[in-house]
C-alpha positions in Angstrom: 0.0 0.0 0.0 3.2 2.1 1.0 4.6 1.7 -2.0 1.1 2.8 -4.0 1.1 5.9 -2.4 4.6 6.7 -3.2 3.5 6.2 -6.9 0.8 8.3 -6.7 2.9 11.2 -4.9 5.4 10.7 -7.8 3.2 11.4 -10.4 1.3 14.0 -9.0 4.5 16.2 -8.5 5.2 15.2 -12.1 1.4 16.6 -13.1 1.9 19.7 -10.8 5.2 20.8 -12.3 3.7 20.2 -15.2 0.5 22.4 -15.1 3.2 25.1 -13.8 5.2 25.0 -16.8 1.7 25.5 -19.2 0.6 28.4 -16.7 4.5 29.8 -17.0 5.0 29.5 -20.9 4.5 32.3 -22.7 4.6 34.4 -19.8 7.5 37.1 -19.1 8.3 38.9 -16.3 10.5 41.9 -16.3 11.5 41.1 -13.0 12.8 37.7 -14.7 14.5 39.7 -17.2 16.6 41.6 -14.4 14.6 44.5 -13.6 15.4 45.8 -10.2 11.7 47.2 -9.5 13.0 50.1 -7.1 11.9 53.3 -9.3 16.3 54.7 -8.9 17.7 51.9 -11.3 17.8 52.1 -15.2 15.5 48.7 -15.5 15.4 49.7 -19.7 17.1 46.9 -20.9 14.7 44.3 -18.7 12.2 45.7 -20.4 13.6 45.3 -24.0 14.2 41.6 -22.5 11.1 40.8 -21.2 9.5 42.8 -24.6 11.8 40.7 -26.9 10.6 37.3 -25.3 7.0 37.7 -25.5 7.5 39.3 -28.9 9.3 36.2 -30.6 6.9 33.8 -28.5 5.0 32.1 -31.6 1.8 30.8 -29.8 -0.8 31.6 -27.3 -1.6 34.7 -26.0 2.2 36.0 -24.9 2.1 38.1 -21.5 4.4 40.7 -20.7 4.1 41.3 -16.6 5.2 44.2 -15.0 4.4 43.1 -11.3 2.6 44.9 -8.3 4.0 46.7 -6.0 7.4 48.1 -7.5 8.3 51.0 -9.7 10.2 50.7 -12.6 12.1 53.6 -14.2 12.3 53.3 -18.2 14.1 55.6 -20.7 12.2 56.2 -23.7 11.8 53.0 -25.5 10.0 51.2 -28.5 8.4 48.2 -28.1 8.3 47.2 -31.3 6.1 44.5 -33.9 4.8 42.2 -36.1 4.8 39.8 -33.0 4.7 35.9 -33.3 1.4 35.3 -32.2 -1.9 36.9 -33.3 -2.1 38.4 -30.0 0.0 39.9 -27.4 -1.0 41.4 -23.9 1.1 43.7 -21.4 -0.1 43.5 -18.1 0.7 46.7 -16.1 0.0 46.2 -12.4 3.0 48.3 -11.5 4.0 51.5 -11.8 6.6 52.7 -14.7 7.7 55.9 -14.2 9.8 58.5 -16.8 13.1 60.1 -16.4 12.2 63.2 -14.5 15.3 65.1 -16.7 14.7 66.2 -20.3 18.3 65.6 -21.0 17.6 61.4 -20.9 16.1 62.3 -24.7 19.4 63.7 -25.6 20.7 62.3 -28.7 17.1 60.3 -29.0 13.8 61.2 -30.5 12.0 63.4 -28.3 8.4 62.9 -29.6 7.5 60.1 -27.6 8.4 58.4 -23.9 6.4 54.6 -24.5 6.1 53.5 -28.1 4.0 50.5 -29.2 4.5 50.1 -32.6 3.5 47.4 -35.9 1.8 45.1 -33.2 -1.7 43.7 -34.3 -3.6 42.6 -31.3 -2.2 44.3 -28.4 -3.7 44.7 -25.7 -2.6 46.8 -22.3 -4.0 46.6 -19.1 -3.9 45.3 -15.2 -4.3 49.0 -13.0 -1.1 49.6 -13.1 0.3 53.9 -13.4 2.4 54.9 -15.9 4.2 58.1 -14.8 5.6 60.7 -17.2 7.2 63.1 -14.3 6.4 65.7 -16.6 7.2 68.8 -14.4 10.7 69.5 -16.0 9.0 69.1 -19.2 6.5 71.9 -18.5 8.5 74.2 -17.4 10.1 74.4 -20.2 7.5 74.6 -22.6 7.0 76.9 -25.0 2.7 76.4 -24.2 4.4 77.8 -20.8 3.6 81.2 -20.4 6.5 81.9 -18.5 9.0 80.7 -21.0 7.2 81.5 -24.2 9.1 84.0 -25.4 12.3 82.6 -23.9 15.3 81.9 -26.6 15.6 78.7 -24.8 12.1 76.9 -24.9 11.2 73.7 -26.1 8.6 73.3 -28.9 8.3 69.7 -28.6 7.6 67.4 -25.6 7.1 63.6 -25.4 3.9 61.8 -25.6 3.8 59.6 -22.3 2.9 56.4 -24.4 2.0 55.8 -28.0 -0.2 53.4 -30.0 1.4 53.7 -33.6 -0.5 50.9 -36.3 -1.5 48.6 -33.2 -4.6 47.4 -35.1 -7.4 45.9 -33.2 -5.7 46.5 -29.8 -7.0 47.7 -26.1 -5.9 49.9 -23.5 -7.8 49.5 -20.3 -7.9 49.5 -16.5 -4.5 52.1 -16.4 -4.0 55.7 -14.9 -1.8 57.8 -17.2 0.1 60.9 -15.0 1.4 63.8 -15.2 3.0 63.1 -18.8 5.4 65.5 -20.3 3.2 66.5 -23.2 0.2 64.4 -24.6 -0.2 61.4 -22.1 -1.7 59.3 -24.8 -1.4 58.8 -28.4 -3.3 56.6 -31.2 -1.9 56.9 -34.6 -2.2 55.0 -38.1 -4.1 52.3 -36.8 -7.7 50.6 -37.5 -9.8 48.8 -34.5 -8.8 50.4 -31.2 -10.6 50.0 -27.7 -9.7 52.6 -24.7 -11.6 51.8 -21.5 -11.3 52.8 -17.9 -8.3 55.2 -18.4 -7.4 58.1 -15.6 -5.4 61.0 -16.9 -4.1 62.6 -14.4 -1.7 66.3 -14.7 -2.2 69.6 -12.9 -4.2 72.4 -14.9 -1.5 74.6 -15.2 0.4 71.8 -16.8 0.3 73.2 -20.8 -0.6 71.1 -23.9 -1.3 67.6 -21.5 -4.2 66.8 -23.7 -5.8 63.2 -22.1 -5.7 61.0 -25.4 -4.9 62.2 -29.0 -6.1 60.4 -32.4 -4.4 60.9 -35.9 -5.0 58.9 -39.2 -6.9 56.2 -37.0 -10.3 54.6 -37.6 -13.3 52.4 -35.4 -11.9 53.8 -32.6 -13.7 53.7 -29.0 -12.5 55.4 -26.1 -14.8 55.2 -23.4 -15.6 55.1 -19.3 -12.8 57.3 -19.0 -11.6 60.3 -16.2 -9.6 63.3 -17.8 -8.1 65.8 -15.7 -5.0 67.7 -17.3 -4.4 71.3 -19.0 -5.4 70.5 -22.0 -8.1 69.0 -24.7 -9.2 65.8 -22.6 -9.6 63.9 -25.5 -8.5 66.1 -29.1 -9.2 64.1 -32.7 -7.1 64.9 -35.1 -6.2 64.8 -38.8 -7.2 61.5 -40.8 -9.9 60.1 -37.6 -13.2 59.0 -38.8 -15.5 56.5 -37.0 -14.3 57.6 -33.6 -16.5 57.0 -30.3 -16.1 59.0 -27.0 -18.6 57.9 -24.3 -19.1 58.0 -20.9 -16.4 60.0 -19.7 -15.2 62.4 -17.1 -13.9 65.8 -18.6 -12.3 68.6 -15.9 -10.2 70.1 -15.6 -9.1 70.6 -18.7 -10.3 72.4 -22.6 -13.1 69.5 -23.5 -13.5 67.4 -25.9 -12.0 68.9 -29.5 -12.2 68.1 -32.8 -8.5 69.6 -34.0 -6.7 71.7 -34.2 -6.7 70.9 -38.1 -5.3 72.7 -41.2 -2.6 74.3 -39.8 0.4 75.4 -42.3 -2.5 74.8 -45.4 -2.3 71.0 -44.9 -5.7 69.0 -46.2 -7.2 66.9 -43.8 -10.2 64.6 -43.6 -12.1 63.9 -40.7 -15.6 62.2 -40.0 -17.9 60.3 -37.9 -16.6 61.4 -35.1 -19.7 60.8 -32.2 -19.6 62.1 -28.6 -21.9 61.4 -26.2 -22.9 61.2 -22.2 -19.8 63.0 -21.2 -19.4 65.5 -17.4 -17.7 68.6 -18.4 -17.0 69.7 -15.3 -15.0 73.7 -14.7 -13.6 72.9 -18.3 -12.2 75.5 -20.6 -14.3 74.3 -23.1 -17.2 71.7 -23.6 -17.8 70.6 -27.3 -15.2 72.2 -29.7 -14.4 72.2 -33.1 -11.2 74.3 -34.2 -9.3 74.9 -37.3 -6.9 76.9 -39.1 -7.5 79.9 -42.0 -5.9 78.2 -44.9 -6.4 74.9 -44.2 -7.8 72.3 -46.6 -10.2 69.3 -46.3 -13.4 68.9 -44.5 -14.1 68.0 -41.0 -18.4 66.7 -41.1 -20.5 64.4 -39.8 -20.2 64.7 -36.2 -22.4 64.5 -32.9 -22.2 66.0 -29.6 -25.2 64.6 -27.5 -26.6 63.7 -24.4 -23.7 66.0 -22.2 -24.0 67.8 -19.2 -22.1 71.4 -18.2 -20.7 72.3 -14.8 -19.5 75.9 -14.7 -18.0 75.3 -18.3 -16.5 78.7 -20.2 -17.5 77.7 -23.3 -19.9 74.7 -23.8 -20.7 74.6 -27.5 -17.5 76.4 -29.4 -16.3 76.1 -33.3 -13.9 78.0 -34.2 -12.3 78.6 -37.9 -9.6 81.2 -36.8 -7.9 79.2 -34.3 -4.9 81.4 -32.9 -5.9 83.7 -35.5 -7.7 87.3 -36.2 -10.4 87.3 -37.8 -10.2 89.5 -40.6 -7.2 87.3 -41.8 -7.3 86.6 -45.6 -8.0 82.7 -45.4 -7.0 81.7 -48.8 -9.1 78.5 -47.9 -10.4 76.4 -45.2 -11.5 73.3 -44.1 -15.0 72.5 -44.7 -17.2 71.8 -41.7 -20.4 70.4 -42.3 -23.6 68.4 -40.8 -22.9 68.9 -37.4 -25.2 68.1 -34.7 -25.6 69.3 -31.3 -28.9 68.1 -28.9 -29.7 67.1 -25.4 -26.8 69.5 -24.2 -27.7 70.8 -20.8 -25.9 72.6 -17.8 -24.6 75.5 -16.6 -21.9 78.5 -18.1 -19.5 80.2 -16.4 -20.8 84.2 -16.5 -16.6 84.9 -17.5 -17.7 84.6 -21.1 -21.8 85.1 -22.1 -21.4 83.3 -25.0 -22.7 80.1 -24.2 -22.7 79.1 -28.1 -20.3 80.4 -30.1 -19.6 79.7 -34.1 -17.0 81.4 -35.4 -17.4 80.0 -38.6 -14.5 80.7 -42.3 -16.1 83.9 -44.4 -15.6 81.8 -47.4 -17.2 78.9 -46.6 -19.1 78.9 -43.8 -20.3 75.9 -41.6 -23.6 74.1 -43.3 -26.0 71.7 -41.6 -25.4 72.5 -37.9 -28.1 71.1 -36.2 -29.7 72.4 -32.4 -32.1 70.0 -30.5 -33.0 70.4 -26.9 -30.3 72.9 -25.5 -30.7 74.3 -22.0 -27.5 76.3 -20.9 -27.9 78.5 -18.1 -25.4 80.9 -16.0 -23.7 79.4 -13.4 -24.6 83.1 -11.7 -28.3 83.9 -11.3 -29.3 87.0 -13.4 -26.7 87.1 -15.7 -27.9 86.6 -19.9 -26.3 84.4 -21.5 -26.1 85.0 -25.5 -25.0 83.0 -28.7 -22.6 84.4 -31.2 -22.9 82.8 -34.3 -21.2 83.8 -38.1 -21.5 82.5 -41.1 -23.7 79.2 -40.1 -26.2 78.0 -41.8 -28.6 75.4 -40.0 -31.7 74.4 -38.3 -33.2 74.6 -34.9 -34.9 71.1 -34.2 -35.8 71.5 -31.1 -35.8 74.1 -27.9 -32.7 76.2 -27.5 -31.4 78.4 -24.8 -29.7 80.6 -25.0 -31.7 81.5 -28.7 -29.2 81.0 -31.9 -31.2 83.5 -33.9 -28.1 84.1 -36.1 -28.3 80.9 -37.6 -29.2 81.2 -40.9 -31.7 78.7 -42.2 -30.4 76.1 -44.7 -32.3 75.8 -47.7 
C-alpha cells in the first residue's frame, strides 16, 4: 500500500510541475529579465528583455508582466512589432515611471516616452500607473507662459505612451500621470478599444491633452476620467468613426475636434460621435477648431446627451484658431452636418457666449443642427447670448440661450 502511495505522490508532483510549466509558458516577467523594481535603477534593458521574449513567442496569448507593488524607471523606449502570435498582452499592475530630466532624450527622439508600434492585437491593461514626471517638461514649454518667449524653450515634448499601427488593440484599467506632453497617443491604426483610463496632470500643466487620435479609424474610447491642462480627448487629422462615451472631462479644454489645417495642410475627418460625457470647470465643452488656410473637411459629427458644470465655453467652433479674424483665409476646411442636442448645464458668466460659431467667411459651416439645448449661468441673473457667423442650419428642437443668427439652410 506504502509503496502505492509513493506512486501516486510521484506522479502528482510530475502533473503539478507540469501544469506550472503550461501556466508559466509564454509568460515574461521583467522582474525575470533583471529589472530591479526600485523606481532609482535604469530597468530599460529588462524591459527590452522581457518585450523581446514575448514578442518572438509564436503561440498563445504571450504576456508581458510588470508586477505589483514596485516602480520601474524606463528611458524612452520602443516596443516594437509584427509579434509571433496573433495576439499579445502587457499586463501593467506596477507602476513605470519616466526620467524626471529632459536631458535622458538627448541624442534620441523626443516625440515620444512609450512607443508601441506594428503590433496587431495588443492589448494593455492590469491597473497599473504609468508616470511621465512631466514637471521639467513643463517648465520648459514653449505652451508655458512663462518661458514663451524665452530663446531657450522647447517646442516639442514627449507623448507619455503611444499606440502607432497597433490594429485591433486595447488599452484598459490604467491611470496615465502627469505626462510631459500628450499622455496618450493613437496613430495610423484601425480597431482600437480605450476603457477605464485616468489622466491625471495639474491644470496649469500646458498642452497635457488626455488621449490624442491621428489617421486612425473604429476607434472607442470610453468610461474614461480626464483631468490635465489640456483637450481631454482632441481628434485629429485622418480620424473617422471615432467613439467617445461616458467619460469624465475637468479640468481641462473638452472634448476637440482639431486643431486641423494648420500650415495649409488638407485633412479629412468624420464620424466622429460624442456622447454622455461631465464637463465639469472645463475650458471648453464641445469644440471644433481649425486653421485659415487649411484644406479638407471635418463633417458628420455629434455631440449629444452632455451635461455642463460651470463650463467657459460649452458649445464652441472656431475657424480662426490662434488667428484674427479679418485674416485673408485663402481656404479652409470645410465643416459640415454637425449636430448638437440634449446639451444641458450651466456656463460660467466669464464669457456670455454660451454658443459660439465662429465660422471661415468663405465657406461657412452648413448643416449644424440644435435639438433640446438648455444652458444657463452658473450666476443667477446674468444673460447668457450666442454668437454665431456664417452658419447655416436648423433649430430642431428648444434652444437656450436662442441662436437667432443661424441662418436657415435651404
Amino acid at each position: 500500500m506504502q509503496a502505492v502511495n509513493i506512486v501516486f505522490l510521484i506522479f502528482g508532483v510530475v502533473i503539478a510541475t507540469h501544469i506550472h510549466d503550461v501556466v508559466a509558458q509564454g509568460v515574461f516577467n521583467v522582474l525575470d529579465s533583471g529589472a530591479k523594481g526600485d523606481g532609482i535603477s535604469d530597468d530599460t534593458q529588462a524591459f527590452i528583455k522581457a518585450w523581446d521574449a514575448t514578442c518572438k513567442e509564436p503561440t498563445g496569448i504571450p504576456k508581458m508582466v510588470i508586477p505589483k507593488g514596485k516602480s520601474f524607471l524606463v528611458m524612452p523606449t520602443t516596443f516594437p512589432g509584427p509579434c509571433k502570435a496573433k495576439n499579445i498582452s502587457v499586463e501593467l499592475a506596477g507602476t513605470i515611471v519616466a526620467p524626471e530630466s529632459p536631458k535622458a532624450w538627448a541624442g534620441k527622439d523626443s516625440g515620444g516616452w512609450l512607443i508601441f508600434a506594428n503590433i496587431a492585437g495588443l492589448k494593455v491593461y492590469g491597473g497599473g500607473v504609468i508616470d511621465g514626471r512631466g514637471k521639467a517638461w513643463w517648465e520648459q514649454s514653449c505652451h508655458n507662459p512663462k518661458s514663451l518667449n524665452h530663446a531657450g524653450c522647447s517646442k516639442r515634448q514627449p507623448t507619455a505612451i503611444h499606440f502607432i499601427k497597433t490594429d485591433g488593440g486595447q488599452f484598459r484599467d490604467i491611470t496615465v500621470q502627469n505626462g510631459q506632453m500628450f499622455h496618450v497617443a493613437l496613430m495610423g491604426l484601425d480597431g482600437f478599444e480605450a476603457y477605464n483610463i485616468k489622466i491625471n496632470a495639474p491644470t496649469e500643466a500646458p498642452n497635457t491633452d488626455g488621449i490624442h487620435t491621428m489617421n486612425v479609424k473604429n476607434v472607442v474610447i470610453a468610461d474614461s476620467q480626464f483631468r490635465s491642462g489640456d483637450d481631454c480627448v482632441s481628434i485629429g487629422e485622418g480620424s473617422s468613426f471615432v467613439y467617445v462615451r461616458n467619460c469624465h472631462c475637468g479640468p481641462g479644454h473638452g472634448v476637440s475636434i482639431g486643431s486641423l489645417g494648420s500650415g495649409g495642410t488638407n485633412v479629412a475627418v468624420e464620424e466622429i460621435h460624442v456622447e454622455k460625457i461631465e464637463f465639469v470647470g472645463t475650458m471648453f465643452g464641445c469644440r471644433i477648431k481649425t486653421y485659415p488656410g487649411g484644406k479638407g473637411y471635418c463633417r458628420k459629427v455629434t455631440y449629444k446627451n452632455s451635461n455642463f458644470t460651470n463650463v467657459l465655453n460649452p458649445i464652441f467652433i472656431d475657424q480662426y484658431y490662434f488667428t484674427p479674424e479679418t485674416v485673408n483665409e485663402g481656404s479652409a476646411v470645410k465643416i459640415s452636418d454637425v449636430t448638437f442636442e440634449g446639451l444641458t448645464g450651466t456656463a460660467d458668466t466669464l464669457v456670455p457666449s454660451a454658443i459660439t460659431m465662429k465660422c471661415s467667411k468663405m465657406l461657412g459651416c452648413d448643416g449644424i443642427k440644435f435639438n433640446k439645448i438648455n444652458i444657463t449661468p452658473v450666476k443667477p441673473g446674468v444673460k447668457l447670448v450666442s454668437t454665431v457667423k456664417n452658419a447655416r442650419g436648423a433649430i430642431l428642437g428648444p434652444v437656450e440661450p436662442a441662436v437667432p443668427d443661424l441662418v436657415k439652410s435651404a
